[in-house]
KOLPA-52204 format. One record per residue (C-alpha): residue number from 1; x, y, z. Coordinates in pm, 1 decimal, m for minus. Last residue first. Layout:
NUM X Y Z
...
***
This chain:
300 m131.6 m588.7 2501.0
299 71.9 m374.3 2285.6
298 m137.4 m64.7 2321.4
297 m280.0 m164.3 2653.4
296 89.2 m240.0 2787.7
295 315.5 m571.5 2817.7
294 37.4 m704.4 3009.9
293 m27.7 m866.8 3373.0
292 m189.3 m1172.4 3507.7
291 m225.3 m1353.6 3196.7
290 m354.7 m1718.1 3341.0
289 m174.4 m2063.1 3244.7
288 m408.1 m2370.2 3284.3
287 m729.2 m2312.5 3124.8
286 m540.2 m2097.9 2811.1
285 m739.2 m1816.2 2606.5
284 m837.3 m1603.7 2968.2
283 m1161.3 m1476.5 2934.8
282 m1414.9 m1329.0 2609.7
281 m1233.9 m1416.0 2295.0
280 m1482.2 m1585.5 2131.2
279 m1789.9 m1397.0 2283.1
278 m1602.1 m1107.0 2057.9
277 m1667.0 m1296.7 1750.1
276 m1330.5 m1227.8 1537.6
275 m1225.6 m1003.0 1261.3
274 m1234.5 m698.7 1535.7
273 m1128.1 m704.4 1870.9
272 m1226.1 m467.2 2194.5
271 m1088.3 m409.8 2543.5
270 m1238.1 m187.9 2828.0
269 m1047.4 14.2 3045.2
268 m1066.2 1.7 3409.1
267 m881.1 277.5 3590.6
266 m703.9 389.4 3947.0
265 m710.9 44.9 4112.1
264 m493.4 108.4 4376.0
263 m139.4 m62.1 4386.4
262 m60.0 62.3 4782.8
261 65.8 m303.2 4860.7
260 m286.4 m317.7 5043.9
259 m460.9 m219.8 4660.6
258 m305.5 m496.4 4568.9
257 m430.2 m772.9 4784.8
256 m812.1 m591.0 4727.8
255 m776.3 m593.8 4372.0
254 m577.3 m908.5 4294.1
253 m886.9 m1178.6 4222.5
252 m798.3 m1210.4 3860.1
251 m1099.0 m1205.4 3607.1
250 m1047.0 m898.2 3434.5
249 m701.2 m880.0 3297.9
248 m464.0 m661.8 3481.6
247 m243.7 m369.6 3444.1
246 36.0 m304.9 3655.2
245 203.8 m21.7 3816.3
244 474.4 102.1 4054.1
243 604.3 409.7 4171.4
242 835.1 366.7 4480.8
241 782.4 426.4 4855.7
240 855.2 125.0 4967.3
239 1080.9 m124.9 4706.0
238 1250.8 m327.0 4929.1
237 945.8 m671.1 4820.0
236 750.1 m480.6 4578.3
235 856.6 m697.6 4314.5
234 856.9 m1038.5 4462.1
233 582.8 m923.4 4567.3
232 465.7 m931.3 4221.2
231 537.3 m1294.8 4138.3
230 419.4 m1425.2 4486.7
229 73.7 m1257.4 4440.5
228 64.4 m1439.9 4080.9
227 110.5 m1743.1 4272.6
226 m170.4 m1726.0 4539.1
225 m406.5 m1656.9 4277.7
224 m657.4 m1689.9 4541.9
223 m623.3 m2060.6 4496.5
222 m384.7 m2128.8 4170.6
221 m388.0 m2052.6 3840.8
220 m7.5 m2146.8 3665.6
219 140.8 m1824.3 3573.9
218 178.6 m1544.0 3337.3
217 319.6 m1164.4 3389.5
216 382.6 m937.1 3109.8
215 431.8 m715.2 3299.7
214 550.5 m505.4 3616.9
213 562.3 m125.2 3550.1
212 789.6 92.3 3683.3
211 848.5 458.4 3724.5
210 650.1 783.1 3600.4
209 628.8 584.3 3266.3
208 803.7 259.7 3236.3
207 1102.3 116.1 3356.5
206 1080.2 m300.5 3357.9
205 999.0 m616.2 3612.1
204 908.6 m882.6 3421.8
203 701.7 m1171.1 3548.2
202 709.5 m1582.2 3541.8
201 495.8 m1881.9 3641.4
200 504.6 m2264.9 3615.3
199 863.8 m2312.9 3502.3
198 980.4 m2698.6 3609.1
197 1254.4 m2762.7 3896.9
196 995.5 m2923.6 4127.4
195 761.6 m2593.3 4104.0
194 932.2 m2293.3 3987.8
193 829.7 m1951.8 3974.8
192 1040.9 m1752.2 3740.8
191 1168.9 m1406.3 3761.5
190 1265.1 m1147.8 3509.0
189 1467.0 m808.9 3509.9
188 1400.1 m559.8 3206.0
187 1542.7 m488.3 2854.5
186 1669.6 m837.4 2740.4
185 1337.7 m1010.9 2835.1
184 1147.8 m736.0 2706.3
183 1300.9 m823.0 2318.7
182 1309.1 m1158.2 2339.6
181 938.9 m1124.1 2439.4
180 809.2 m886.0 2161.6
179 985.0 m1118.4 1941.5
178 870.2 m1457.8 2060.1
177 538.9 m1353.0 2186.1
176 257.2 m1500.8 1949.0
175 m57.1 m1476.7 2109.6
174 m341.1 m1625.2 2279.7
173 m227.9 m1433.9 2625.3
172 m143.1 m1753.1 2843.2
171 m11.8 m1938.8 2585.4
170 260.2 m1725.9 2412.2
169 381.5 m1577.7 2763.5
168 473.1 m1968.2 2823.8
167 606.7 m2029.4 2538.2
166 833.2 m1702.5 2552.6
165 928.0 m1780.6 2909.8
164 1042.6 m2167.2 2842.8
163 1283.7 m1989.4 2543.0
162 1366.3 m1760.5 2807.6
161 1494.7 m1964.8 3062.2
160 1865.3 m2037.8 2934.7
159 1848.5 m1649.1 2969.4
158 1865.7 m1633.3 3305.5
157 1562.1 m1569.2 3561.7
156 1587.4 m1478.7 3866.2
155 1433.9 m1742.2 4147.6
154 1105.6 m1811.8 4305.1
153 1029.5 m2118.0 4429.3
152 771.6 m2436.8 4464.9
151 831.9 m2729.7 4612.3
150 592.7 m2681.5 4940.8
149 377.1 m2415.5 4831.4
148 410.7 m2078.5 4871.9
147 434.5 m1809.7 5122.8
146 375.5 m1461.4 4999.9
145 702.7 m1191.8 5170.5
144 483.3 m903.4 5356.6
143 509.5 m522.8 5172.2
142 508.5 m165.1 5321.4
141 388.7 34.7 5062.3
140 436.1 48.5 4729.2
139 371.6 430.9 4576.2
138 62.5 364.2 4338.7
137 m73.7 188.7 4031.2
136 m317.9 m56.7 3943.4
135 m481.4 m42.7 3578.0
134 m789.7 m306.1 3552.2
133 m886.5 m469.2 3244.8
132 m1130.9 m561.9 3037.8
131 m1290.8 m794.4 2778.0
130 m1511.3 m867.3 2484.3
129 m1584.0 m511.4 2347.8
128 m1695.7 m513.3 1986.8
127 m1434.7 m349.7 1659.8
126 m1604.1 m296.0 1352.6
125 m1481.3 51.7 1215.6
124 m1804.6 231.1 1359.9
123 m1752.0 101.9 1695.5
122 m1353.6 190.9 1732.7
121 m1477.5 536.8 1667.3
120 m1729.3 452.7 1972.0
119 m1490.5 398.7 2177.2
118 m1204.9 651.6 2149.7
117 m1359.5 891.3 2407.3
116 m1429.6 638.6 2647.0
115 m1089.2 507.9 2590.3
114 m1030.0 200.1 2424.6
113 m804.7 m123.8 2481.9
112 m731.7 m277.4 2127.1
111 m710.5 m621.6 1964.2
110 m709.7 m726.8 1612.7
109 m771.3 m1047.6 1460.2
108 m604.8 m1003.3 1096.7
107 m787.2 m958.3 793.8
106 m608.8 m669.6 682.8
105 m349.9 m486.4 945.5
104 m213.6 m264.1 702.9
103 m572.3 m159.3 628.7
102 m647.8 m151.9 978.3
101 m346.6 110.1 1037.0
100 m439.0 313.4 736.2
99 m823.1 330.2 854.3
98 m723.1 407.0 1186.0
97 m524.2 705.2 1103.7
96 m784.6 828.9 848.9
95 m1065.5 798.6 1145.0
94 m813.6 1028.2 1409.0
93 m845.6 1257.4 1141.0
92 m1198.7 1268.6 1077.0
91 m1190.3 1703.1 1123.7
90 m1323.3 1706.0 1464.2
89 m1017.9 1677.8 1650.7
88 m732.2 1939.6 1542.5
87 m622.4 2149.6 1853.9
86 m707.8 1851.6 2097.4
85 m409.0 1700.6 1891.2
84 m475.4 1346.7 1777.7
83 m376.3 1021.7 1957.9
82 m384.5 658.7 1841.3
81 m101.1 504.0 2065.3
80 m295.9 151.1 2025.1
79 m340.1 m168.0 1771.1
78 m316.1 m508.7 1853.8
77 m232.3 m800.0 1594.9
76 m343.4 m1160.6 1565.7
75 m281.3 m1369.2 1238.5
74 70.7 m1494.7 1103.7
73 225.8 m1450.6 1428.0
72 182.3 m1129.7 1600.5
71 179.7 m792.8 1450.4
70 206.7 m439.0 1686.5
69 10.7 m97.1 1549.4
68 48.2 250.3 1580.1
67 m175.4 546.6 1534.2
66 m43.6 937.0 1550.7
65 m153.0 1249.8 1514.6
64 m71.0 1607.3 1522.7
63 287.9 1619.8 1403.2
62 434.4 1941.6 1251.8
61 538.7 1983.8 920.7
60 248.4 2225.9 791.5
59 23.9 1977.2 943.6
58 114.5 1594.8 948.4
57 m91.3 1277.8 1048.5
56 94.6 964.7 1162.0
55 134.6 631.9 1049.1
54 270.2 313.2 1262.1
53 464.1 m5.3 1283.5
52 530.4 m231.7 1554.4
51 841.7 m362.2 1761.2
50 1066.3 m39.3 1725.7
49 817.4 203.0 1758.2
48 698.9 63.6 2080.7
47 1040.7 45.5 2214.8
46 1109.1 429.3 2112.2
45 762.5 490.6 2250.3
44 874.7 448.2 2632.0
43 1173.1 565.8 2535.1
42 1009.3 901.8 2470.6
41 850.6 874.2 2809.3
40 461.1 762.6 2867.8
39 259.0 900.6 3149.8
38 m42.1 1006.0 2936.7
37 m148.2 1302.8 3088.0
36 m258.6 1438.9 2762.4
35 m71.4 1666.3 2650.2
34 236.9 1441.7 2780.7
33 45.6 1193.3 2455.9
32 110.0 1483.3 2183.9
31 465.4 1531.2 2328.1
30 566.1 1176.9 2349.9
29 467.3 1182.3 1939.1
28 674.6 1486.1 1919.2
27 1004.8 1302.3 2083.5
26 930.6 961.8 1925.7
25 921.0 1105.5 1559.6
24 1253.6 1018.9 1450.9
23 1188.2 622.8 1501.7
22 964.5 670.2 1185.9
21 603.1 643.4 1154.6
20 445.0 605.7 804.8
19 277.2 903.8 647.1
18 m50.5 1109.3 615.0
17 m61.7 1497.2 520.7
16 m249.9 1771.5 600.7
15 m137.9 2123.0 421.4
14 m455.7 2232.3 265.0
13 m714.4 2071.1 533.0
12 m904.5 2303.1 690.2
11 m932.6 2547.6 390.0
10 m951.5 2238.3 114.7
9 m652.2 2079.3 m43.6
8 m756.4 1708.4 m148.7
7 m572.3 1455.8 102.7
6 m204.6 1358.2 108.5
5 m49.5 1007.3 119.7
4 302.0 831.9 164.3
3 178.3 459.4 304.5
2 97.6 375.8 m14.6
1 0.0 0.0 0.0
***
């Protein structure tokens, strides 16, 4: 496709113009999402630039809009970052961003997490809600060690792990992770969960935002989720008074536990797909392995 593309000249839109995004527009892109609280840094959309692909919207030179998207395997994809410039809503640009991105995209199954705002945009180019998530965040307070199990353990990870961590992430979201993984793996710090030497349970620890962020995160269900609690206290084990967040698939019964670490819930956003029946992809895709934490709503 032409992913170089200007529209007719009229008064509001003479000198608009659509392109692809480049790693050279991180530092105005992270200035259209500051504008709106959005807590992410430019590195923050340097890594999401370099794993995905994007377009943005152009006005005599200057950046107003942007949409990006993330491919996995041969046929699932998510979507996110789609931001245009208070200054310039109202004029269907936000519309010609998606539209480029869902064209590249084509028949794939396509995931997104949607503002109010966003939502019913997402509505008129096909996408349903089938899930949610809630966004924890907060200053850690003072934190207790989780017991587990007899034979089970937490350890860090090395890389000998990561081919077990990749799988693992793989199946518990319903989507390919080998690149996106390889590439967290070797920019944050990981630990397993063991249980009689075998990988039930992992999570990433990585900078993000106004701090950290702790995800993806997978592991083996257990009573009261007993094991993803051990993952992130592992975390917030020594870290009082730090900025920490994590994002959580509905279904997990973390609220309360995290909300006592000083993780309150501070949002829940809903998430939408397209090219699929959303009653297909309502719950956790594997009944073993359980998603307790994303890589980000944009990249899910």
């Amino acid at each position: 496709m032409n992913q170089d593309c200007a529209v007719s000249a009229t008064p509001s839109t003479q000198a608009l113009h659509y392109r692809s995004f480049t790693p050279a527009d991180c530092p105005a892109a992270c200035g259209l999402s500051t504008a709106f609280s959005w807590p992410h840094r430019a590195e923050d959309w340097q890594f999401a630039a370099e794993q995905g692909t994007g377009f943005v919207a152009e006005e005599n030179g200057a950046l107003i809009g942007t949409a990006l998207c993330w491919k996995f395997g041969t046929d699932r994809a998510s979507l996110g970052l789609v931001i245009v410039s208070q200054e310039h809503q109202g004029r269907g640009i936000g519309r010609k961003l998606m539209e480029l991105v869902l064209e590249e995209l084509g028949p794939r199954i396509t995931f997104l997490h949607a503002t109010p705002a966003g939502r019913p945009l997402y509505e008129k180019l096909g996408f349903d809600v089938c899930d949610s998530l809630d966004q924890h965040q907060g200053t850690v307070g003072k934190t207790l060690p989780v017991a587990l199990p007899d034979g089970e353990r937490l350890r860090s990870a090395t890389a000998a792990d990561f081919p077990a961590l990749i799988e693992l992430a793989t199946r518990a979201s319903g989507l390919e992770r080998n690149a996106m993984m390889s590439a967290l793996l070797k920019m944050g710090d990981s630990v397993v969960l063991e249980r009689d030497s075998e990988i039930i349970g992992f999570s990433i620890l990585r900078r993000f935002g106004r701090g950290l962020v702790i995800g993806p995160m997978a592991a083996m269900r257990s009573p009261d989720d007993l094991r993803a609690k051990a993952l992130i206290g592992y975390w917030l084990n020594n870290r009082e008074g730090e900025f920490i967040r994590i994002d959580v698939p509905a279904g997990a019964s973390l609220a309360d536990w995290l909300a006592a670490q000083g993780l309150k819930r501070v949002d829940t956003t809903i998430r939408m797909v397209r090219n699929a029946p959303a009653v297909a992809h309502q719950g956790a895709p594997d009944p073993v392995y359980r998603l307790y934490g994303i890589v980000s709503q944009a990249m899910f």
